[in-house]
N, C-alpha and C positions, 0 to 999 in steps of 0.2 A: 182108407183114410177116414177121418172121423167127420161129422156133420160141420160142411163149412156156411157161412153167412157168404154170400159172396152178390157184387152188385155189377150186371151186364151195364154199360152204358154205351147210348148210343146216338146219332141225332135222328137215324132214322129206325123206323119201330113200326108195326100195325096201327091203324089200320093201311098203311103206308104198304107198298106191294112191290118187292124186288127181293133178290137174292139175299143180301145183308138181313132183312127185316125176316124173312123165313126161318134165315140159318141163326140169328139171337134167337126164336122164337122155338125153335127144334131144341136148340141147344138148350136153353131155359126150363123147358119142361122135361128132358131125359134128366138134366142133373138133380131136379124137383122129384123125380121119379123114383132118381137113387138113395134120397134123405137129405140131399142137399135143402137150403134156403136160398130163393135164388129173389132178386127183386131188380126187374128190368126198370133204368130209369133212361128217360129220354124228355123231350119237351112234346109241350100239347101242341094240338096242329088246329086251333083255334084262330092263332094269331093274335092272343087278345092277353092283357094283364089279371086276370081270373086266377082264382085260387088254386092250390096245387090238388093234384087229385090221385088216389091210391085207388089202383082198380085191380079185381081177380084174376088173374091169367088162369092157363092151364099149369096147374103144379106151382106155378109162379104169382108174383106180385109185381103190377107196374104202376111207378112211381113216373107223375106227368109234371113237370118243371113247366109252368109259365112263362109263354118267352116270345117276343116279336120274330119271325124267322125270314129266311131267305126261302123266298118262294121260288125261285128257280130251283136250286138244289134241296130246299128243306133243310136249312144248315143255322142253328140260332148262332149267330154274333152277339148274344148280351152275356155279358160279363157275369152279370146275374142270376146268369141260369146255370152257371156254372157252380158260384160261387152257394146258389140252391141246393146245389147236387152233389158241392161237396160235403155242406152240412149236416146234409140229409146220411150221409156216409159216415161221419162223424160220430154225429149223433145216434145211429142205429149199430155203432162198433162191429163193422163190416169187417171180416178178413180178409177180404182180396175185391181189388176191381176186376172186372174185367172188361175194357173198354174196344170196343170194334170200329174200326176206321181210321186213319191216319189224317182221314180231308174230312170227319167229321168233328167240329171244332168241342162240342161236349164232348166228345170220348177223349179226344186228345187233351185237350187242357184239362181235362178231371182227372183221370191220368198222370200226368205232371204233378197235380198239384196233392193225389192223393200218396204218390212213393215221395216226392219232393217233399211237404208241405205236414202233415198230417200222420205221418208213417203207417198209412195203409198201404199193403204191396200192391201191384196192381200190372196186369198185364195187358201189353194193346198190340191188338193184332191187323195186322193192316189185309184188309179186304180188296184192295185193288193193284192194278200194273201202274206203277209210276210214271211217268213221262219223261225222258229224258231232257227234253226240252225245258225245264223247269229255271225261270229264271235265276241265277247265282246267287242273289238273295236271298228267295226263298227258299233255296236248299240251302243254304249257310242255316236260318234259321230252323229249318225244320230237324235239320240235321242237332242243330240246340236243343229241340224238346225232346226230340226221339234218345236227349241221353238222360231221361229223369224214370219214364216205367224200368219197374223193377225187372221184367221179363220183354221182350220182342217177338212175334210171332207171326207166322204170315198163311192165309189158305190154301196155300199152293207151294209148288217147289220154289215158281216165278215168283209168286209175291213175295215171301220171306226172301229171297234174293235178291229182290228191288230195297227192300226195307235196308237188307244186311249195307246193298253198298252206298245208300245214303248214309245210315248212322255209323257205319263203320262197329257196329256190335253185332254179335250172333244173334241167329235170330232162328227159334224153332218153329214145327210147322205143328198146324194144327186147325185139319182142313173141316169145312164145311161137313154138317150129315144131314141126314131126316131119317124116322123112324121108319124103315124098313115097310113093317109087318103092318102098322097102322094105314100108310100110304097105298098097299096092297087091298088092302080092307075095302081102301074109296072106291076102288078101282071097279070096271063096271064089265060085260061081257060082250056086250054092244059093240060088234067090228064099225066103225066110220064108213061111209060110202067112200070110194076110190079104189081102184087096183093100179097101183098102189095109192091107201094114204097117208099123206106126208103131213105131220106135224111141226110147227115151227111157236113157240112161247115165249116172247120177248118184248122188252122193252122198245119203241118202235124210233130209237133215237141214232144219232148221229154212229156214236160208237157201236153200236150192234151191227150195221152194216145191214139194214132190211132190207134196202131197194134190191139187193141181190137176187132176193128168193124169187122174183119176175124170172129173173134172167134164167135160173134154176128151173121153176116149174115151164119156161118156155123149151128149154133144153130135153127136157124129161120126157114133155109132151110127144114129142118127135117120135119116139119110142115107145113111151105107152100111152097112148091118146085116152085111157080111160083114168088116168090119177087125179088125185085131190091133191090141192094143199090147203090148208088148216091153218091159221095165222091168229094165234091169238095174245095178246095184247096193244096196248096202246101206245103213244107219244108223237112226237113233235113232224115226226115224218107219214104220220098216218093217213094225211090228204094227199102228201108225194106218191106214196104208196097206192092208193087207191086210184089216183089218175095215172099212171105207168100200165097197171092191171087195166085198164079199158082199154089203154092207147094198144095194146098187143091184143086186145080180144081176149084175156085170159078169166074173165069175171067167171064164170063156171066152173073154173079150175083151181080158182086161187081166194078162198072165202075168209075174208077180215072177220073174225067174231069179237075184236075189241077186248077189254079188260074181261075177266070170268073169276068167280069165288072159286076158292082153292078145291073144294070137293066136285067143282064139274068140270075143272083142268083136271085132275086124275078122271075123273069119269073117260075125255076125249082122251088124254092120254094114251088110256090101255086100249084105246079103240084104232088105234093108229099100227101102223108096218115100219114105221121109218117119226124119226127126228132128226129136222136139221138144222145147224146152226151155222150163220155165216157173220159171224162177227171173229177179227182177227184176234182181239183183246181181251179174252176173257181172263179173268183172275182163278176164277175156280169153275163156274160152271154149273150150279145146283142147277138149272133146269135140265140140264142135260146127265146129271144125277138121277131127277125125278122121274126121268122119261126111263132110264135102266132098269132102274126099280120095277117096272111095268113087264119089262121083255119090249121095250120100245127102243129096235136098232138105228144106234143114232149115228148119222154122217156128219162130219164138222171141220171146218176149216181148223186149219193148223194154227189152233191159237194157246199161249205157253202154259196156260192154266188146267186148261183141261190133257193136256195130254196125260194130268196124273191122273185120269178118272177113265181116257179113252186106250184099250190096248189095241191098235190098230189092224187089221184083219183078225181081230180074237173077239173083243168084245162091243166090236164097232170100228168103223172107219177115218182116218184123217185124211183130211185132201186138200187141194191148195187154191182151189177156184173154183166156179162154176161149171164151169165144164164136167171139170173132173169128179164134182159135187154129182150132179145129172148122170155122169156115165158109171157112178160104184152104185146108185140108188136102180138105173133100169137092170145092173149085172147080176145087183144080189139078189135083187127080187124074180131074176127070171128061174136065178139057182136057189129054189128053196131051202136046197141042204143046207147050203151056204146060211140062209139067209135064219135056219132054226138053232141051228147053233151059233149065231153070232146072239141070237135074241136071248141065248139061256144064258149065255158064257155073259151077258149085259146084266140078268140080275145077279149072276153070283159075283162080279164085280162091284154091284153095288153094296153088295151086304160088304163091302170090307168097308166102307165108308155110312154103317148103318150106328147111329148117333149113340148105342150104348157100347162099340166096339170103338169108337173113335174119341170118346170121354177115357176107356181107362189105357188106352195105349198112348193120347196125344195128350189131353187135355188136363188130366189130374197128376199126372206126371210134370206138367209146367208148372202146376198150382203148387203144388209141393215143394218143386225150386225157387218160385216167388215168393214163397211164404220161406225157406229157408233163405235165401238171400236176403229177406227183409232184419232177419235175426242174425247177421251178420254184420247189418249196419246200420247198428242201433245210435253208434257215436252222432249221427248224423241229426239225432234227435235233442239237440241242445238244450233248451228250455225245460225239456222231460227233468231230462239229468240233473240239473240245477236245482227244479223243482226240489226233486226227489232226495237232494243232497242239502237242500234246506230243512228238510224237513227232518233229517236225519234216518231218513229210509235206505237203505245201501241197494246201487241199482247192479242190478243184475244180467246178465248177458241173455238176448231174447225175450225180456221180458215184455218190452212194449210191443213187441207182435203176437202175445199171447194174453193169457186171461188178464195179466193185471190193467193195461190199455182199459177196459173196460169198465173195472173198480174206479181208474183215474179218470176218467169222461166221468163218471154217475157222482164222483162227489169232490170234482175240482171246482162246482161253480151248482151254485141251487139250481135246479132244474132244468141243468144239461143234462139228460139221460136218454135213452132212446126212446125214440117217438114210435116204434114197431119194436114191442119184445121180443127175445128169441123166443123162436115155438109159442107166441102169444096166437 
């Protein structure tokens, strides 16, 4: 495929630290890697009406929208950040969006407004498990936006499945990666004290399900009285967390290390025997990607997302509680055999999900259908056409999702032209 212009958006982004913000960020710079142009746009995390800011990425470029946010989720509700980021789209004659998140309100109304509004095609891929519970209104309406991107996409089999049966459209998959060989690179040689240790890298909220890992590493103890667990990140549950862990006498065994920069999570990573996850709800799973990557055998409640990443007794284990969490961690560790082959068969599972393998089987493959669907429904571009037939220009089929869009941005109006040249 030839050199595309294409523009991630999203509401959440670095220095912001969760699965979404990773996988734009992997994703961003393997397609920078391939010749692509890639320019990550998101809002600043200032809080403040301050100017827009273009900053360096890796292989990439990130464009910062000014925007009052939602500090609980990190989610801008101003109109104007949208209406920012669509111009900024516009005006830089972008080929494709590609916007990440369904519940993040920039991706999604840019999205909308960039296949609807603009005739940039633009694919949004929905990162999370839906709730069923979702009140009748708001699925009436979301199920309205979800019919304007060009494309639908989801990380997982579950996700694109949630997306499919709200909007009632197809919806391809196109899961999460990280570079493989680079992640290997961080990685350190340094075993972690425990026999066994247990690694656990999570957000420390509601839906992850943390207070579990007490009950887990209480369970474990019984049997190997000399394990670690390893608990690294933060949120909202992380004083519940830590007063559970005293109430059971577990503090020796169960170490909060809090938020950590991404190069000394792989560091502890590859120093570990086991990763575990107890959260029922996972959409995709990148931590428990990352942990593969390493040969770091991971155990994990049966949650729908990762089952595309976990082959059960092959490259890791599913289980359905604690208990059962506690009893495959003391079994496999006691069977090493068991337990070296689950760790090898873990990375070579991960390389199918290594971000230059998962760009041309998943990713460029959608791009090509978005961009080909966008040229199929050019009629939809009224104004264009009008234009075009005033002026006595005869319009052409496909035209406005390829070069001429560009010519007509650069001299419909003095000094609309792009604010970032290509290849500038």
């Amino acid at each position: 495929m030839e050199s595309l212009r294409i523009a991630m958006v999203s509401d959440w982004f670095l220095p912001r630290v969760g699965g979404v913000e990773v996988s734009i960020h992997e994703l961003a710079r393997a397609l920078g890697m391939k010749g692509h142009e890639v320019f990550v746009v998101t809002h600043s995390y200032t809080n403040t009406k301050g100017s827009r800011v273009l900053e360096d990425g890796d292989h990439y470029i990130v464009y910062r929208v000014p925007s009052p946010i939602n500090v609980k989720d990190d989610v801008t509700l101003d109109p104007l950040a949208v209406a920012r980021s669509v111009l900024f789209i516009k005006r830089n004659a972008f080929d494709l969006v590609h916007s990440h998140g369904i519940s993040s309100t920039l991706s999604l109304m840019t999205s909308i407004v960039a296949s609807g509004g603009i005739g940039v095609p633009s694919v949004l891929t929905n990162h999370s498990l839906i709730s069923n519970d979702l009140p009748p209104g708001v699925r009436r309406l979301l199920k309205y936006g979800l019919k304007w991107p060009t494309v639908l996409t989801g990380v997982s089999r579950a996700a694109s499945h949630d997306v499919e049966a709200i909007s009632g459209r197809n919806s391809r998959l196109t899961p999460n990666c990280i570079d493989v060989n680079k992640w290997r690179e961080a990685a350190s040689s340094q075993r972690l004290e425990g026999d066994p240790a247990v690694i656990i890298t999570s957000r420390l909220s509601r839906r992850k399900n943390p207070l579990e890992i007490a009950r887990v590493a209480e369970l474990v103890l019984r049997r190997l009285p000399r394990a670690v667990f390893y608990v690294i990140g933060d949120g909202v549950l992380s004083a519940d967390l830590r007063k559970l862990i005293a109430s059971r006498g577990l503090e020796g065994h169960v170490r909060l290390l809090g938020t950590r920069p991404r190069h000394e999570v792989a560091k502890m990573l590859s120093g570990a025997d086991f990763f575990a996850l107890t959260s029922y709800r996972e959409s995709f799973g990148l931590a428990v990607l990352e942990a593969m990557a390493l040969g770091v055998v991971p155990v994990v409640y049966r949650s729908p997302g990762v089952l595309d990443l976990v082959g059960d007794g092959q490259s890791g284990f599913v289980v359905d509680d604690a208990t059962s969490m506690a009893e495959v961690i003391a079994n496999v560790y006691e069977d090493q055999a068991l337990f070296r082959s689950a760790s090898r068969a873990s990375v070579e599972r991960a390389r199918l999900f290594d971000c230059q393998a998962v760009i041309d089987k998943y990713v460029l493959p959608v791009y090509r259908e978005a961009l080909n669907s966008c040229s199929q429904n050019d009629r939809r571009f009224l104004v264009y056409r009008l234009y075009r037939r005033l002026v006595g220009d005869p319009v052409r089929p496909g035209e406005w999702c390829n070069e001429r869009k560009w010519r007509y941005h650069e001299r419909a109006k003095e000094g609309l032209v792009p604010v970032v040249r290509r290849r500038a």
